[in-house]
N, C-alpha and C positions, 0 to 999 in steps of 0.2 A: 503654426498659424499665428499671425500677427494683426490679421485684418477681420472685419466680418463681424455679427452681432451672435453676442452669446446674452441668452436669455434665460435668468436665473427665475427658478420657481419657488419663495419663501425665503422671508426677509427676518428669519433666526438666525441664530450663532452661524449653520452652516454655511448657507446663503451667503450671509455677509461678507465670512471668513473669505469663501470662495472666491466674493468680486472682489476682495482688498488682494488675496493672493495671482488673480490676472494681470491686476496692474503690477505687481511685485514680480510676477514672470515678464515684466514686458509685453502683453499684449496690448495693442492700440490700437481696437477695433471698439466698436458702441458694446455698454453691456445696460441691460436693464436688470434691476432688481425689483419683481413682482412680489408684494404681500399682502395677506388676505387681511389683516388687521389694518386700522388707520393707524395705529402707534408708530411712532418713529422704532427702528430693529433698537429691541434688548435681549440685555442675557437676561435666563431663566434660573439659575440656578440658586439666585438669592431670594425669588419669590415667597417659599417656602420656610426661607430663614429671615435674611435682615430685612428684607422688603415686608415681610407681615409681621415682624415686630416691630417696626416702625425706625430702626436704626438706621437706613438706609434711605435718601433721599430719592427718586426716581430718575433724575437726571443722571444720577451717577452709575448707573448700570447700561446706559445707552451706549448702542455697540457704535452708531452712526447716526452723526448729524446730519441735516441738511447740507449745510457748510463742508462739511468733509468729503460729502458724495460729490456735491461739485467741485471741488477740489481733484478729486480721483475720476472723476468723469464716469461715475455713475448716475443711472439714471433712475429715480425711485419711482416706482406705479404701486402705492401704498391704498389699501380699501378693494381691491379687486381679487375676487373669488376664481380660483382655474377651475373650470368645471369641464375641459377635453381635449385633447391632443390627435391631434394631425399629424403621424411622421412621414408620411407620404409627401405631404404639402409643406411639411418644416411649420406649422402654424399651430402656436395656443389659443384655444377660448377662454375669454374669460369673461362673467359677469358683469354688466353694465360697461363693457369695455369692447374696442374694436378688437379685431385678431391679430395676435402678436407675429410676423415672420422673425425666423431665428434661422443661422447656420448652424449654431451649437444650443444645444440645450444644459439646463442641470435642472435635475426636480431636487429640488429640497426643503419639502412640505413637511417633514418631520412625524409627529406624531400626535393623536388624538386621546384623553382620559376615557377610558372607558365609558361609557354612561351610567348615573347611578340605574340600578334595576328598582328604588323607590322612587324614581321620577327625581324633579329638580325643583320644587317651590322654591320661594324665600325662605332662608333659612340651611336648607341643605347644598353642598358646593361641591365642585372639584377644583381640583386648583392646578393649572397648565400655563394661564395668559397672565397679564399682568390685572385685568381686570378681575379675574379671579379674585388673585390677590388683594386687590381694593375689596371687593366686594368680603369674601370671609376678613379681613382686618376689623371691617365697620359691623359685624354683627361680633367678633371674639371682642371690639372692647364694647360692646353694649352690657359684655359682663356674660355669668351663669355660666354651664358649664358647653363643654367640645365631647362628643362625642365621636374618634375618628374610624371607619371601616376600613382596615386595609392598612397592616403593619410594615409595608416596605417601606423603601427611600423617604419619599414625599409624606407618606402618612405619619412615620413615626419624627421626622424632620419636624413637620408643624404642630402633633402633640410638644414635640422638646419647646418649639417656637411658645406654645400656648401656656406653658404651663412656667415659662419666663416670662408671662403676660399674669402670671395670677391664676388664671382659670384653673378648674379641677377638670382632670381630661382621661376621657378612657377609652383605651385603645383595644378595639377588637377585631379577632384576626380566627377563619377558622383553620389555620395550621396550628397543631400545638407547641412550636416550639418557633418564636419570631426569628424571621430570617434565615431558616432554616433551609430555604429555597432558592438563596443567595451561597449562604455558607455551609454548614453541617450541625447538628442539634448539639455538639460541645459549646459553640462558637456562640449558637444560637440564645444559649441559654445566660450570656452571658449578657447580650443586648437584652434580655426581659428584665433582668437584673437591675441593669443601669436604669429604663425605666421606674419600675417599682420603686428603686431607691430615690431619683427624684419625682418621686409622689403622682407616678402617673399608674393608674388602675388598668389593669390587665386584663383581660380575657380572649383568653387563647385555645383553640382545639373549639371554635364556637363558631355556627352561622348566625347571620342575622336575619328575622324572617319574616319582618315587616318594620316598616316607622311609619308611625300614626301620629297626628296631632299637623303643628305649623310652626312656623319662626317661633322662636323663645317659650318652644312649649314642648317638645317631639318626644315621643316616648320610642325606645328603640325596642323590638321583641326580637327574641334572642330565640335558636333551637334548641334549647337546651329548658325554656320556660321560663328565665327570666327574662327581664326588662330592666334598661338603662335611661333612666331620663337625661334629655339635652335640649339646652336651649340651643343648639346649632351644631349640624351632623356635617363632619367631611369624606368625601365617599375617595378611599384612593384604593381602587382594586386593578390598577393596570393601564397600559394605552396599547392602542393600535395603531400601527401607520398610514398615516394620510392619503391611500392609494386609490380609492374608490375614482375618485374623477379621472383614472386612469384606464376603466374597465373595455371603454370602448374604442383603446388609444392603439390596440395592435401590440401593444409591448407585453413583454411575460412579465405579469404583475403573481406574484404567491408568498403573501408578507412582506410586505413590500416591493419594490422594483427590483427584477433577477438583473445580474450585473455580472462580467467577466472580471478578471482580476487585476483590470486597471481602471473599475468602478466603470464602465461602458454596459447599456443596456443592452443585451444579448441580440438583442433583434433590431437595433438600430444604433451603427457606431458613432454617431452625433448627437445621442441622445446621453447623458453620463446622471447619475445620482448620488446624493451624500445626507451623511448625518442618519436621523433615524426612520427613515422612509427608505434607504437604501440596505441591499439586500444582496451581496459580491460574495465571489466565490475565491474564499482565504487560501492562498496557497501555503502555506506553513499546516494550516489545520486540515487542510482537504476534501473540506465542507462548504456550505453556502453560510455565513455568518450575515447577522443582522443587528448591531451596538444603538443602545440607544444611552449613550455617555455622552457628553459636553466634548472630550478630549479628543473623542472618537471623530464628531461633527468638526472639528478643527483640521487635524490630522488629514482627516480626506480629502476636505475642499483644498488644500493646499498640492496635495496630490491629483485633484482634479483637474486642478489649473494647470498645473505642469504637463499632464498629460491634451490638456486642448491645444497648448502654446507651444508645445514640443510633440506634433503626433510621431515623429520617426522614432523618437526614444520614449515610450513609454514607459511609467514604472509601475510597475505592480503593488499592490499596497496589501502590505501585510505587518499590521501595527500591532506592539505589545499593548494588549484595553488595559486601561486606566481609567480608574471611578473613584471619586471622594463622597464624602457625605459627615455632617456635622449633626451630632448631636449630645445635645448637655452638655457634657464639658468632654465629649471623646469625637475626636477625628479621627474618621475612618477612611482609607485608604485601600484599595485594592489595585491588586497588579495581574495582568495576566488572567489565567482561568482560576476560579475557586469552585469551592461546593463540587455539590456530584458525587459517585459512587468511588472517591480516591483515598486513598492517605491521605492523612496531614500530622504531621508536627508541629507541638504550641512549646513557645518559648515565653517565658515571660507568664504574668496574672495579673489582673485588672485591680486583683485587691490588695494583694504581696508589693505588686511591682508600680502600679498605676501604667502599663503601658502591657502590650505584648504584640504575636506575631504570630502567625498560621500559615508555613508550608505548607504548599501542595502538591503531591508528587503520584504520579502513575505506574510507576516504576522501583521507587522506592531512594530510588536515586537522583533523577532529573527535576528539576522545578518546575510546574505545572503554571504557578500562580501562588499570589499571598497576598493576604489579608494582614493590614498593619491598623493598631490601632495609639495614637499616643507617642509615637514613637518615629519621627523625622530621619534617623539614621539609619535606622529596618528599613525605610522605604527607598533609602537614596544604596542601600546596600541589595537589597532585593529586585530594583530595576537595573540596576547595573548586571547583578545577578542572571537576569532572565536574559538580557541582551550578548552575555558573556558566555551563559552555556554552566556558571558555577553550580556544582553539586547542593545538594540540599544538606550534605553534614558541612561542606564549605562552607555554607551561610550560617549553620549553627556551631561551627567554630569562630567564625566572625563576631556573632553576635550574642552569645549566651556570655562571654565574660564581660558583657557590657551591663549584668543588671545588678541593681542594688534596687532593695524596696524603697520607694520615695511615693510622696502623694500622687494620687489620680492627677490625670493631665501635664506632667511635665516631660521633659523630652528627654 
């Protein structure tokens, strides 16, 4: 397909990747790119780090100018809500806007922060958009302390962020061992660790069972019977995928949009999905898989593209996940699968070595997935690894005569 309008649903990483990968297939038909924000497309991934500590300018995260879109012959419909889909008719609605006709569709609405369950005054946040980001930046440097709910990615990211800003921050989470949900409570115990040691407060194995008070005032109650005071709560317990304005759309929406294994919506082959609203069935794994990684959103719409612009050769996508995340002074890398009911083998210690690594194997043999932390050459060894088929003692013959104790964070 080289002609015809493809109509992109969300102006994120995915979205974007997608209409820059059309043009990069060769297609020379109209694309729009629909987003529900008025911001010009940014990445996300710095929000939580250099954008809310202020190291990072805003300009410099923009995936797409103005200038650029016309350049590439994009066309931006920036500020406009999808709120329902016609695959009968090829037609999107959208709020305060006419009806979109398209040949080809892509949703890729991405994903929504949970809602906090204590409401959202001033003062308490999630943090997803870029205004988010403005908004908790101007109340963490009013000063006092962060209280943040919710010790995954994002949560324990903007405690690392907060507590490079001054603030005293405490981070609570009711699984008892952080990240353990991600990785395994060996693993886990080590990320509490790093924490604690740069002076961020713990409590873990704890719900929280109300916040009372207002901006620069909130008192956190705890299940357990205490209370944390905070001048400013960040609620990060999860997102959901953007799929609701899809309920009435005829497509099998169930966590997302159900997708074949060249990212096509099961029930309508012009309709495709990406990034983290999308919901395809892995052929390697033999499941329906749902990523909601940066690398992932990348990886697919490129895939996506290939597949509108090339329908006779379709490729099937079945990518090794890949997830990073930065905190304090450790860079954390994931490849493949981690956590779960597997083995794993640890090479390396955070305190011995300042770096390490975490096989993970099913079998005892094959590589599942690994977790690098500190350590640039485990990972460039380890995705080689997974793509190659090498053994898990292969890797730990590659990589175990590589350590000598040296300080945290070097490579």
């Amino acid at each position: 397909m080289s002609a015809g309008t493809v109509v992109i649903v969300g102006s994120s990483i995915a979205g974007v990747r997608t209409a820059q990968s059309l043009r990069l297939e060769g297609f020379e038909g109209e694309i729009m790119l629909v987003g529900e924000e008025t911001e010009l497309p940014y990445d996300k991934p710095p929000l939580s780090k250099s954008v809310l500590a202020g190291t990072t300018d805003e300009d410099s995260i923009r995936l797409l100018t103005q200038e650029q879109a016309d350049t590439d012959g994009i066309r931006l419909l920036l500020g406009y809500r999808a709120v329902g889909l016609d695959i009968t008719e090829n037609m999107l609605e959208l709020e305060g806007h006419e009806p979109l006709h398209y040949d080809q569709l892509v949703v890729a609405t991405g994903a929504a922060p949970r809602p906090s369950p204590w409401g959202q005054p001033p003062g308490i946040h999630v943090l997803r958009t870029l205004e988010d980001a403005r908004e908790l930046r101007r109340d963490l440097l009013r000063g006092g302390s962060l209280a943040v709910i919710g010790a995954g990615f994002i949560g324990a990211e903007a405690a690392a962020t907060a507590r490079s800003l001054g603030l005293d921050v405490t981070v609570i989470d009711p699984v008892p061992v952080p990240m353990s949900r991600i990785f395994n409570p060996e693993i886990g115990h080590w990320f509490g660790d790093l924490h604690r040691e740069n002076g961020v407060n713990t409590m873990f194995g704890v719900g929280v069972e109300s916040v009372e008070g207002e901006g620069g005032n909130f008192t956190v109650h705890l299940t357990n019977g205490k209370s944390v005071p905070a001048a400013t709560v960040l609620v990060g317990i999860g997102v959901t995928p953007n799929d609701s304005w899809l309920s009435a759309s005829g497509l099998l929406v169930d966590n997302g949009v159900v997708l074949n294994e060249y990212c096509q919506a099961v029930d309508a082959a012009n309709v495709y999905a990406v990034g983290d609203v999308a919901r395809w069935r892995h052929q390697k794994h033999g499941e329906d898989v749902r990523i909601e990684h940066w690398t992932n959103a990348v990886e697919q719409a490129a895939c996506v593209a290939h597949n509108i612009t090339h329908p006779d050769q379709p490729r099937a996508y079945t990518p090794i996940e890949y997830v990073w995340s930065d905190q304090h002074d450790w860079k954390i890398q994931v490849v493949g699968r981690v956590g779960g009911n597997v083995d794993h083998v640890v090479i390396g210690h955070p305190q011995i070595h300042g770096r390490f690594v975490a096989l993970y194997t099913t079998d005892g043999t094959t590589l599942r997935g690994a977790a690098i932390v500190n350590w640039p050459k485990a990972l460039l060894a380890c995705r080689i690894g997974m793509a190659q088929g090498t053994t898990v003692q292969g890797l730990r013959d590659k990589l175990e005569p590589q350590l000598q104790p040296q300080p945290t964070g070097a490579s």
